[in-house]
C-alpha positions in Angstrom: 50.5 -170.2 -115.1 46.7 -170.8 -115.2 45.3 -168.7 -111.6 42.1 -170.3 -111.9 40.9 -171.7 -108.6 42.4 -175.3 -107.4 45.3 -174.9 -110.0 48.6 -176.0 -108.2 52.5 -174.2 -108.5 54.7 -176.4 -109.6 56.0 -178.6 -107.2 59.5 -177.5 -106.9 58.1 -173.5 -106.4 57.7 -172.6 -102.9 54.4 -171.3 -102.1 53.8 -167.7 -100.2 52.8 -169.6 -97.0 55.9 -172.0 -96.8 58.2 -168.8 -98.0 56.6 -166.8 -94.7 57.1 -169.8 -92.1 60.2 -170.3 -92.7 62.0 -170.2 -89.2 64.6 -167.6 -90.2 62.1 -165.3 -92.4 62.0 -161.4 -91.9 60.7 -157.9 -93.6 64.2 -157.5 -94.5 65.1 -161.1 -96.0 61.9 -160.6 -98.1 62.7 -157.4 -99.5 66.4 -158.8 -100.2 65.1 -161.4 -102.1 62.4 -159.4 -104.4 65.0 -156.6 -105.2 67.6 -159.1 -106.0 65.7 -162.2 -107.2 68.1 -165.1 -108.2 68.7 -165.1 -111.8 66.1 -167.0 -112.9 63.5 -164.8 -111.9 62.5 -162.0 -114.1 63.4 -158.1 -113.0 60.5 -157.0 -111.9 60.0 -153.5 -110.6 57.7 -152.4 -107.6 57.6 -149.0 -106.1 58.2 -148.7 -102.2 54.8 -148.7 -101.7 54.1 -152.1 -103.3 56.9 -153.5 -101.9 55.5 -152.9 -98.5 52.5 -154.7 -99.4 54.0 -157.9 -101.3 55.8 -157.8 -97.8 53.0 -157.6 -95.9 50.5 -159.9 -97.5 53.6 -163.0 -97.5 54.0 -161.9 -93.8 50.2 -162.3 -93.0 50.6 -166.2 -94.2 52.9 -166.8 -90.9 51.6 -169.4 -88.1 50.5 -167.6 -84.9 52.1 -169.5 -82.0 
């Protein structure tokens, strides 16, 4: 995928900011889905640390209301 700026996901990938607003979204449900991606997903490995910040950064992306 080209990262440049303007360059859109594909439309059937949910983007970090709809993935954090969704209604029933949590720390936990984040850090289930990143350990245990769904098979399509590579394996990809993050230490504890990084996974806190993945974490982190989606959760920043949540609506104040």
């Amino acid at each position: 995928m080209d990262a440049s700026p303007g360059n859109i996901a594909k439309s059937d990938i949910s983007s970090f900011f709809s993935i954090a607003n969704r209604v029933d979204q949590s720390r936990e449900r984040l850090a289930s889905a990143i350990i245990f991606p769904h098979p399509e997903m590579p394996k990809v490995s993050f230490t504890n640390s990084e996974l806190r910040d993945v974490i982190s950064y989606i959760m920043s992306l949540r609506e104040k209301k």
